[in-house]
N, CA, C and O atoms as CSV, one atom per row, in Angstrom:
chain,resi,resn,atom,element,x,y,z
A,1,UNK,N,N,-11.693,-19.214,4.742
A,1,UNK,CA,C,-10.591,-19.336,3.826
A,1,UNK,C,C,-10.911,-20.349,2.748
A,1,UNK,O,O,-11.621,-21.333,2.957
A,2,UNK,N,N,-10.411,-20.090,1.708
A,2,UNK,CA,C,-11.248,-20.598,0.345
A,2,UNK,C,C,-10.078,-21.856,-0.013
A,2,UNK,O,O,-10.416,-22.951,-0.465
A,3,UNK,N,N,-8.629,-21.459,0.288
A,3,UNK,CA,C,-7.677,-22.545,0.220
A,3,UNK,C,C,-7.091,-21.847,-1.334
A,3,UNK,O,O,-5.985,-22.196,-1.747
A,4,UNK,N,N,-7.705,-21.124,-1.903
A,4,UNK,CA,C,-7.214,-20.945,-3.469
A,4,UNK,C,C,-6.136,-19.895,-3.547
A,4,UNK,O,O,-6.146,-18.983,-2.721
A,5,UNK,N,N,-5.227,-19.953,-4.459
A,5,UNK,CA,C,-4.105,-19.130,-4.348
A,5,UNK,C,C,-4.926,-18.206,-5.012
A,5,UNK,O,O,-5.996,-18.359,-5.601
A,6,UNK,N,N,-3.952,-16.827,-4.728
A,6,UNK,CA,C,-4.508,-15.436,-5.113
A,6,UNK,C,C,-3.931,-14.945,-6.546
A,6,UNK,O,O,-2.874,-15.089,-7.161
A,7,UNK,N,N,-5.096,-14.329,-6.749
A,7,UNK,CA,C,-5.103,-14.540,-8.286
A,7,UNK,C,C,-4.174,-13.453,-8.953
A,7,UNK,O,O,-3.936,-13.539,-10.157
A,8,UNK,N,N,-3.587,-12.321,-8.111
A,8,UNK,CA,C,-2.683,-11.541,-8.442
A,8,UNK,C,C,-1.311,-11.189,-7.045
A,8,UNK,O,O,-0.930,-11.846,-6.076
A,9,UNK,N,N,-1.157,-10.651,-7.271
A,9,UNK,CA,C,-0.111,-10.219,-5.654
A,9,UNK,C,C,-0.771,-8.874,-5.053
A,9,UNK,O,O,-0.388,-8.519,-3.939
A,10,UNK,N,N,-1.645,-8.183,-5.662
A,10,UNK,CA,C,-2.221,-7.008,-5.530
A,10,UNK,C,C,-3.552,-6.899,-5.166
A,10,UNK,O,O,-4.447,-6.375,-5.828
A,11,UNK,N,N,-3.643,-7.466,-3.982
A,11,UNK,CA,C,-5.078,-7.928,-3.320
A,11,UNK,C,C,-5.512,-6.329,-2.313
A,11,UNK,O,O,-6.055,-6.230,-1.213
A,12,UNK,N,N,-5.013,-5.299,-3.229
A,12,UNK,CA,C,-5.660,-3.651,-2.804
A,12,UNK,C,C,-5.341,-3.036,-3.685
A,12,UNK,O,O,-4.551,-3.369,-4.569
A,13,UNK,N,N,-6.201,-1.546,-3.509
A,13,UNK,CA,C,-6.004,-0.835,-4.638
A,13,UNK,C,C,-4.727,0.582,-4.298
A,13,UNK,O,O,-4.449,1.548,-5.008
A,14,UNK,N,N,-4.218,0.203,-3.039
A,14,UNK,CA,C,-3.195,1.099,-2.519
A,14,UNK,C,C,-1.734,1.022,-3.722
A,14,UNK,O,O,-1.132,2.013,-4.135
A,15,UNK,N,N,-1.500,-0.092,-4.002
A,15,UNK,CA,C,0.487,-0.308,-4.467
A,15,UNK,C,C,-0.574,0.015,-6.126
A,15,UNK,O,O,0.182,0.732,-6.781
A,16,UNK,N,N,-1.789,-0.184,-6.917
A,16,UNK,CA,C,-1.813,0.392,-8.024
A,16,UNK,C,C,-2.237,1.537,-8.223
A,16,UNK,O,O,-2.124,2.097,-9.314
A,17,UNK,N,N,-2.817,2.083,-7.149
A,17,UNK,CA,C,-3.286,3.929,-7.231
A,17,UNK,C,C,-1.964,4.832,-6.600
A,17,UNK,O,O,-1.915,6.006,-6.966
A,18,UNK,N,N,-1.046,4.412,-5.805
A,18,UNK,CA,C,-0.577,4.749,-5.513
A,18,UNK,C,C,-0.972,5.894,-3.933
A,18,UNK,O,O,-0.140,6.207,-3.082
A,19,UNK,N,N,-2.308,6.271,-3.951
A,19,UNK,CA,C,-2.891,6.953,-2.862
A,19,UNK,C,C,-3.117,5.835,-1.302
A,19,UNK,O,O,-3.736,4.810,-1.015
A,20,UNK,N,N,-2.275,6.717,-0.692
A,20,UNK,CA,C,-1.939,5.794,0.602
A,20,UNK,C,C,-3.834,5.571,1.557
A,20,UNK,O,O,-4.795,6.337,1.630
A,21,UNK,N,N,-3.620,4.339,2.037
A,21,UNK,CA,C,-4.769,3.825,2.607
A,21,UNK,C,C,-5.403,4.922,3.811
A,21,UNK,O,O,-4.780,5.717,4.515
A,22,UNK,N,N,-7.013,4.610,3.750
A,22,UNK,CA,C,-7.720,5.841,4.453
A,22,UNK,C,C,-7.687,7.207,3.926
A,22,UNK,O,O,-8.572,8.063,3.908
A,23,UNK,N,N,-6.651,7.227,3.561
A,23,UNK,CA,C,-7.067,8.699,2.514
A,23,UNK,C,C,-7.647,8.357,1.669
A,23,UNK,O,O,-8.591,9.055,1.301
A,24,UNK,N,N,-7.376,7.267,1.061
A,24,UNK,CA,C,-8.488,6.861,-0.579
A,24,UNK,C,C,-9.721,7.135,-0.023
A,24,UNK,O,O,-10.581,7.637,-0.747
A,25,UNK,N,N,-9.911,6.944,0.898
A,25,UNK,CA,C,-11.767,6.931,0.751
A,25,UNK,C,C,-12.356,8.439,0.635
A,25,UNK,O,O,-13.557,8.619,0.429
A,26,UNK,N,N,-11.167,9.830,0.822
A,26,UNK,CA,C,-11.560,11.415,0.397
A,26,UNK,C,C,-10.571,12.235,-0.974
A,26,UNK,O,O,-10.873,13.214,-1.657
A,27,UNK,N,N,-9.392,11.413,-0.997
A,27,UNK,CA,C,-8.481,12.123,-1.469
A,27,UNK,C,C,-8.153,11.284,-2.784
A,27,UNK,O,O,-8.531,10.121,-2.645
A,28,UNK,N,N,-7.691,11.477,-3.745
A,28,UNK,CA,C,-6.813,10.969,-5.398
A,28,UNK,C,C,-5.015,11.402,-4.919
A,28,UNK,O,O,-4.023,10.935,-5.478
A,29,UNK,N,N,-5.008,12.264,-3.914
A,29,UNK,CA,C,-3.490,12.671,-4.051
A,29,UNK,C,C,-2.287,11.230,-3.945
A,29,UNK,O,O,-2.012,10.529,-2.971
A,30,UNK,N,N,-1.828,11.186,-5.196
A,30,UNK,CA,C,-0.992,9.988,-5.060
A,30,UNK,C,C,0.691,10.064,-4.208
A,30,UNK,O,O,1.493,10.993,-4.301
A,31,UNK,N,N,0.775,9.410,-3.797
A,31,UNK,CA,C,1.880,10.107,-2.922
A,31,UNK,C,C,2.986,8.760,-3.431
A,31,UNK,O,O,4.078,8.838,-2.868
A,32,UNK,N,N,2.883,7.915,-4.116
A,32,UNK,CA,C,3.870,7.066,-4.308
A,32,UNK,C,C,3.783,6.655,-6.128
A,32,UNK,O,O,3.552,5.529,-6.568
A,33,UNK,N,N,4.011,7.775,-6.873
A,33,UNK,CA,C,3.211,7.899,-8.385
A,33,UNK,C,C,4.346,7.011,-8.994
A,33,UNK,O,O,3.663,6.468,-9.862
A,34,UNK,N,N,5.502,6.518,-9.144
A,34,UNK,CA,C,6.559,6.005,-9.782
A,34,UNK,C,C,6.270,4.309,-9.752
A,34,UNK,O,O,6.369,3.545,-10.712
A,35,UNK,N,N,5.742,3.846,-7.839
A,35,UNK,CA,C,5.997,2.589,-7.612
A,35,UNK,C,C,4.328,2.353,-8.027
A,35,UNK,O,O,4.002,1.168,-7.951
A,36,UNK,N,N,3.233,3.290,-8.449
A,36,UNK,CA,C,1.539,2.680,-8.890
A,36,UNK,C,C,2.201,2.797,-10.389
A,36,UNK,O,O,1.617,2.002,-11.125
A,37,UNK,N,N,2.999,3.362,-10.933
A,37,UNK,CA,C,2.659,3.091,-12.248
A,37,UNK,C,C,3.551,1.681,-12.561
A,37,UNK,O,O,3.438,1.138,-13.660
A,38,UNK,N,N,4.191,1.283,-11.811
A,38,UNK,CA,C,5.332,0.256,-12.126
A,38,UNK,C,C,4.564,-1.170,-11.578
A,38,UNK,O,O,4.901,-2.336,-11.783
A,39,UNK,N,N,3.722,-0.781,-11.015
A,39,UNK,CA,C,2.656,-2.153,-10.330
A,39,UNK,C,C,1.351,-2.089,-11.530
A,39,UNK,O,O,0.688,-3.065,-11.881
A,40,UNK,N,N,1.205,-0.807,-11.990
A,40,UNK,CA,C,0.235,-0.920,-12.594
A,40,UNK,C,C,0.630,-1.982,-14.081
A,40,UNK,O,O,-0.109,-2.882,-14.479
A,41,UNK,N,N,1.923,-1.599,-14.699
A,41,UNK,CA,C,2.696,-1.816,-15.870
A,41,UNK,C,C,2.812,-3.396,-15.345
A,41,UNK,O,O,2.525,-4.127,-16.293
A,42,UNK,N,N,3.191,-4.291,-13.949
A,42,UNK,CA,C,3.648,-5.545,-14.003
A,42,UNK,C,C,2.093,-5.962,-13.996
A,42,UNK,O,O,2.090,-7.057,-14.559
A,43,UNK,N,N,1.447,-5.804,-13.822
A,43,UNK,CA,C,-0.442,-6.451,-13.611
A,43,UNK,C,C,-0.687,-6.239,-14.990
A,43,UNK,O,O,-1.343,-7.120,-15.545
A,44,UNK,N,N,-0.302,-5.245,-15.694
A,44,UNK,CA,C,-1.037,-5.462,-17.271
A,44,UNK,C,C,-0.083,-7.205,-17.731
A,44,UNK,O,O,-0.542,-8.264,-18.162
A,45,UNK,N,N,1.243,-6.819,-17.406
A,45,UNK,CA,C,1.978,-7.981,-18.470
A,45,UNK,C,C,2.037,-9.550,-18.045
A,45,UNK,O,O,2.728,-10.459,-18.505
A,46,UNK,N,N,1.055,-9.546,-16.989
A,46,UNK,CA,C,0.720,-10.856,-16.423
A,46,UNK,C,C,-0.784,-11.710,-16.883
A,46,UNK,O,O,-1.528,-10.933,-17.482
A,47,UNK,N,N,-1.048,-12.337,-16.818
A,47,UNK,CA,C,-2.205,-12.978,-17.081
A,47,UNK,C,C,-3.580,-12.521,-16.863
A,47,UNK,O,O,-3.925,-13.046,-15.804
A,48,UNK,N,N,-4.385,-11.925,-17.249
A,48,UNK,CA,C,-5.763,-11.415,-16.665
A,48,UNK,C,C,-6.290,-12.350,-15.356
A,48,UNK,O,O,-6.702,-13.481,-15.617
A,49,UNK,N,N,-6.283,-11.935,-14.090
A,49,UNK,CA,C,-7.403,-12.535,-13.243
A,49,UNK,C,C,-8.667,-12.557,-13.937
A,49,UNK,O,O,-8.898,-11.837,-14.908
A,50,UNK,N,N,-9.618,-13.512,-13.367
A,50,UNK,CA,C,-10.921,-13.904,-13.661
A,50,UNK,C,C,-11.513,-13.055,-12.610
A,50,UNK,O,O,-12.305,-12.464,-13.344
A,51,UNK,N,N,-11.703,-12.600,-11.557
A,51,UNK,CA,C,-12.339,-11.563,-10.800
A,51,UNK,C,C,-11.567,-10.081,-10.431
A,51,UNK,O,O,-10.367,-9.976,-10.179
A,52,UNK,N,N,-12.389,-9.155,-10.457
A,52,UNK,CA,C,-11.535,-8.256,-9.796
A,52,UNK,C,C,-12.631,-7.607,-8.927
A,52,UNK,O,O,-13.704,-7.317,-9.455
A,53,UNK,N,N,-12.436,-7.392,-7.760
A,53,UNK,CA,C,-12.874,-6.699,-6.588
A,53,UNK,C,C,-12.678,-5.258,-6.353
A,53,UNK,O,O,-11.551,-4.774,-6.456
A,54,UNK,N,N,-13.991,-4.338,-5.958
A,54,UNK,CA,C,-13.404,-3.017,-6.067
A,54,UNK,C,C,-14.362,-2.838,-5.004
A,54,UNK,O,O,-15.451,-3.411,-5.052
A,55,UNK,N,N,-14.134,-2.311,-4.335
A,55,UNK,CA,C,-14.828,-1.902,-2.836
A,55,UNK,C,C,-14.229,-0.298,-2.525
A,55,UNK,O,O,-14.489,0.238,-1.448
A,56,UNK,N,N,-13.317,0.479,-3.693
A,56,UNK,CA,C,-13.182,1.600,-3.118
A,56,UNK,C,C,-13.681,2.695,-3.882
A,56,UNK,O,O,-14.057,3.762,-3.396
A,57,UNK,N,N,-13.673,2.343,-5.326
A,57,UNK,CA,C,-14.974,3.038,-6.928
A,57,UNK,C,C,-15.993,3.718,-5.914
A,57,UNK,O,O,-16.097,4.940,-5.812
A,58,UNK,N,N,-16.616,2.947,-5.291
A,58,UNK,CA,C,-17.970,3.720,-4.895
A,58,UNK,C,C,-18.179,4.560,-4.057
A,58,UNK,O,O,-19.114,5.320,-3.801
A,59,UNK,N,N,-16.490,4.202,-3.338
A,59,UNK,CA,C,-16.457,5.374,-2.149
A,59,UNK,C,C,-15.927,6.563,-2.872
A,59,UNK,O,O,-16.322,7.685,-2.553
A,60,UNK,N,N,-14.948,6.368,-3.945
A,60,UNK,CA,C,-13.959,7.763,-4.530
A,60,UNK,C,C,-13.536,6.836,-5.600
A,60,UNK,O,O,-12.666,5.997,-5.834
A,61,UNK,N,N,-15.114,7.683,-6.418
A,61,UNK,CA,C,-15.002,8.132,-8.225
A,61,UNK,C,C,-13.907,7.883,-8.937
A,61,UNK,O,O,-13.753,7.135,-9.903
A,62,UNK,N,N,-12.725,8.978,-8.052
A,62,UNK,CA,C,-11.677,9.012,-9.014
A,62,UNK,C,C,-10.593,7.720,-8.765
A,62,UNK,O,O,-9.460,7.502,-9.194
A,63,UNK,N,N,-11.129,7.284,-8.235
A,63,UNK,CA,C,-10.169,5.989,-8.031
A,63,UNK,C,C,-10.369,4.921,-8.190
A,63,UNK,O,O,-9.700,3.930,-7.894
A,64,UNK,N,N,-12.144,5.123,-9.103
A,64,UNK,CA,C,-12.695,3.889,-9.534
A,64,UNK,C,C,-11.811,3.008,-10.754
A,64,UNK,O,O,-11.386,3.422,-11.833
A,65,UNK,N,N,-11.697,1.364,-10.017
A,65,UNK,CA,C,-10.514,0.760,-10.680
A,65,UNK,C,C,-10.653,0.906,-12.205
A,65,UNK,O,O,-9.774,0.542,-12.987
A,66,UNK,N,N,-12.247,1.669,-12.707
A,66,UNK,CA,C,-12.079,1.865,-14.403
A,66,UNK,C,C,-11.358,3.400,-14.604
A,66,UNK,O,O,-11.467,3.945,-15.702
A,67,UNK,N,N,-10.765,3.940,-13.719
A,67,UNK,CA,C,-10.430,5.354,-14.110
A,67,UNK,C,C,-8.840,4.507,-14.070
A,67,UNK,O,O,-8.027,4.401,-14.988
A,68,UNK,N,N,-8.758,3.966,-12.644
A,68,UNK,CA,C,-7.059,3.875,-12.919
A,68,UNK,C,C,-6.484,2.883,-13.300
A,68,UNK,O,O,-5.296,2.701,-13.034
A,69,UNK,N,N,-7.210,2.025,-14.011
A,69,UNK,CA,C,-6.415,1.160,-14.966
A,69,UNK,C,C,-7.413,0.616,-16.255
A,69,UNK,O,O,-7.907,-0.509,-16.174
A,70,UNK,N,N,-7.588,1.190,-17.043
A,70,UNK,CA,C,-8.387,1.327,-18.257
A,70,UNK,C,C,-8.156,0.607,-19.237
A,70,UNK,O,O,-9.056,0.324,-20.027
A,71,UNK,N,N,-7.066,0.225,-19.363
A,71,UNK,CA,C,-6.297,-0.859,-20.004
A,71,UNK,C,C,-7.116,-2.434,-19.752
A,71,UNK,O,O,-7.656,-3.256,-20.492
A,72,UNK,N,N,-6.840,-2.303,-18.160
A,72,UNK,CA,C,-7.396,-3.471,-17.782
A,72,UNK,C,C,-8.834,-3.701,-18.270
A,72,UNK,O,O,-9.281,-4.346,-19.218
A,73,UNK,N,N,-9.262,-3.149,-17.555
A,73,UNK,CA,C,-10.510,-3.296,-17.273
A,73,UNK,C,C,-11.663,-3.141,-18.362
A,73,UNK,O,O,-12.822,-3.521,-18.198
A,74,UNK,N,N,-11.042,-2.384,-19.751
A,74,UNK,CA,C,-11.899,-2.487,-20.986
A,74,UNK,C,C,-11.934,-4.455,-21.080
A,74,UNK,O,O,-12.484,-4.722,-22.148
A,75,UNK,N,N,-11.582,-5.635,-20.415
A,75,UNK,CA,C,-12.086,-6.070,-20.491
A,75,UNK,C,C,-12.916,-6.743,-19.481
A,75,UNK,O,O,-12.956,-7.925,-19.822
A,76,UNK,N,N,-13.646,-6.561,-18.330
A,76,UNK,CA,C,-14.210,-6.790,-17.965
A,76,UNK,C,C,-15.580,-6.381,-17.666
A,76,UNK,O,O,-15.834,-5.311,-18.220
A,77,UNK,N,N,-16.486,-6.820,-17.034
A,77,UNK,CA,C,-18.487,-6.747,-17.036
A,77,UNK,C,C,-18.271,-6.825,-15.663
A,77,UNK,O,O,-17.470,-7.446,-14.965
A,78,UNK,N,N,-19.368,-5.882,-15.398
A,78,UNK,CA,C,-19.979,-5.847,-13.567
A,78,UNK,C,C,-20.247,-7.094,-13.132
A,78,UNK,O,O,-19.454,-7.364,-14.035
A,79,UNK,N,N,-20.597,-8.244,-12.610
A,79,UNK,CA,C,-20.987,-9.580,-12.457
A,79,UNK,C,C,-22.218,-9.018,-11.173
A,79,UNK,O,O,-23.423,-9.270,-11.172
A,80,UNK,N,N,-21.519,-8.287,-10.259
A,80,UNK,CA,C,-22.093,-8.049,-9.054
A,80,UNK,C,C,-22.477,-6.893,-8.089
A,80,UNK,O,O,-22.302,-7.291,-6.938
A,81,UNK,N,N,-22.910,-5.684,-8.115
A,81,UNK,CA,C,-22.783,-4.591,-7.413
A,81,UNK,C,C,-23.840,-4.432,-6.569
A,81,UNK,O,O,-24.998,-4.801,-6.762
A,82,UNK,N,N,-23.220,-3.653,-5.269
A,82,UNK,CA,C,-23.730,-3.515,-3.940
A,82,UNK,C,C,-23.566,-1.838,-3.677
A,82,UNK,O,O,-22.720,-1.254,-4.353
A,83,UNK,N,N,-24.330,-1.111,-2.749
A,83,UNK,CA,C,-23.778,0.380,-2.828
A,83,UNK,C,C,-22.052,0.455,-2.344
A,83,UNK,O,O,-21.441,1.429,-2.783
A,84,UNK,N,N,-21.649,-0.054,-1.893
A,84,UNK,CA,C,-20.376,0.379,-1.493
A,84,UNK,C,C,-19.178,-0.968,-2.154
A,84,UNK,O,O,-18.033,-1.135,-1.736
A,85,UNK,N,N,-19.834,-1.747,-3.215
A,85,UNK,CA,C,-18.848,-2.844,-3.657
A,85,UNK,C,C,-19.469,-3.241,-5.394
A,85,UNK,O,O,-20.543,-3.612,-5.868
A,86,UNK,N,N,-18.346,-2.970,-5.833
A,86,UNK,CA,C,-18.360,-3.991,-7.534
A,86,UNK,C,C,-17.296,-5.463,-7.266
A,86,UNK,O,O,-16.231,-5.694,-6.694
A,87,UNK,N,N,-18.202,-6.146,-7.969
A,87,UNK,CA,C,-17.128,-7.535,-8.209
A,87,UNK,C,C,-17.421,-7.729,-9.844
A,87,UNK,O,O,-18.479,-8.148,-10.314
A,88,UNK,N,N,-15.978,-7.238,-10.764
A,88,UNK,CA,C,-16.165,-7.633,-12.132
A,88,UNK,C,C,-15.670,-9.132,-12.167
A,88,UNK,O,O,-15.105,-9.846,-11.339
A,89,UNK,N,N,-16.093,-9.310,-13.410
A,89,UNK,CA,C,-15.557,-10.452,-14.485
A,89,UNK,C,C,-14.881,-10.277,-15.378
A,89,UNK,O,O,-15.095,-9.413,-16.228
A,90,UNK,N,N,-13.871,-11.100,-15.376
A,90,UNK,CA,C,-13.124,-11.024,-16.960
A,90,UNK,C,C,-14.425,-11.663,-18.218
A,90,UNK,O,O,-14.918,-12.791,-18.209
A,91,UNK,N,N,-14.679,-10.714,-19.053
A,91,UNK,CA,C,-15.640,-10.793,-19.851
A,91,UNK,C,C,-14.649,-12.327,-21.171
A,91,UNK,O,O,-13.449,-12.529,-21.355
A,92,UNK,N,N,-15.625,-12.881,-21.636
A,92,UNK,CA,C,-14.980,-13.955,-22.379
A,92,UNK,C,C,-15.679,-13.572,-24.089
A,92,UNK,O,O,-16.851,-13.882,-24.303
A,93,UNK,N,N,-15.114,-13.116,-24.840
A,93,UNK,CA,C,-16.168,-12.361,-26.019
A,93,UNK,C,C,-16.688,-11.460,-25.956
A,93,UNK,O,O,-16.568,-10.928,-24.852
A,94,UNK,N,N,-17.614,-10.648,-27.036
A,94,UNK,CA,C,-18.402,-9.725,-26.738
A,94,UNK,C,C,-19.841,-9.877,-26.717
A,94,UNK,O,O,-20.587,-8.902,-26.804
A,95,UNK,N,N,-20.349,-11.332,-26.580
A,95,UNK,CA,C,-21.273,-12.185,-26.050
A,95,UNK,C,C,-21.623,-12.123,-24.732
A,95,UNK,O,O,-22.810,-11.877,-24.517
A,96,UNK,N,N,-20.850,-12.291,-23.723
A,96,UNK,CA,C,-20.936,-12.139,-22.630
A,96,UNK,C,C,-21.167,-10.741,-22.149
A,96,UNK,O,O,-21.971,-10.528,-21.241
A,97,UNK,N,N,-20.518,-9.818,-22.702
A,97,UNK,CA,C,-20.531,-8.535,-22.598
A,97,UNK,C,C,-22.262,-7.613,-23.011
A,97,UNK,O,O,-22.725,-6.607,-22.473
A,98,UNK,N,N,-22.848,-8.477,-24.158
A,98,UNK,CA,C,-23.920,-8.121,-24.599
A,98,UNK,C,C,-25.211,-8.978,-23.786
A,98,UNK,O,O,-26.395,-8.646,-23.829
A,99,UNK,N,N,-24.755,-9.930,-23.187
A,99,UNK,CA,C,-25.806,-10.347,-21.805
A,99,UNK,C,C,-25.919,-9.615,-20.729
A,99,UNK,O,O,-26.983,-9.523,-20.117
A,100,UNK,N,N,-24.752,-8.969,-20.354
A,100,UNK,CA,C,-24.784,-8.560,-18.845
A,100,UNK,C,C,-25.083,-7.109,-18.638
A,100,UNK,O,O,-25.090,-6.363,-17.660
A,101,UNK,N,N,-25.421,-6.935,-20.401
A,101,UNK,CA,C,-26.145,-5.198,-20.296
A,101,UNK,C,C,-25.218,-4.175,-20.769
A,101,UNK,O,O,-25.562,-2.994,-20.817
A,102,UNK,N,N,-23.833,-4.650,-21.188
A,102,UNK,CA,C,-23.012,-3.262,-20.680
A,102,UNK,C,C,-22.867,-2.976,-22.293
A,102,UNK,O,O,-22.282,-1.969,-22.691
């Protein structure tokens, strides 16, 4: 335990895809489409986190966190990838963005 508060309230990608857990890892079928877009809408109008964690992109494409929230994530850079895990960065300029390749 790191002791640090969490940097959003949305520490999964279940309440913003709306596709209920264990199915994400075969299925996109969203089964709760009203309450992901209304989580998706309060995470844009809050402060950008400095990391975002995606451990489910690599399992299912379509649920890679750049398909379902695009908004977001045009600003962030890969920092870290593993076959089954990305850890972005909130990119700071388009300096940073032009170091890390993307």
């Amino acid at each position: 335990m790191s002791g640090l508060a969490a940097g959003s309230r949305f520490l999964d990608s279940q309440p913003l895809s709306g596709v209920i857990a264990d199915r994400h890892l075969f299925s996109e079928k969203v089964t709760f489409p009203e309450a992901a877009a209304a989580n998706r809408a309060e995470l844009l109008r809050g402060a950008r986190p400095e990391w975002i964690a995606d451990g489910l992109g690599p399992y299912n494409p379509q649920l890679d966190v750049r398909r379902v929230m695009p908004a977001l994530m045009a600003e962030y850079v890969v920092e870290m990838e593993t076959p089954g895990y990305r850890l972005w960065r909130l990119a700071v300029g388009e300096g940073l963005k032009e170091r890390r390749g993307q």
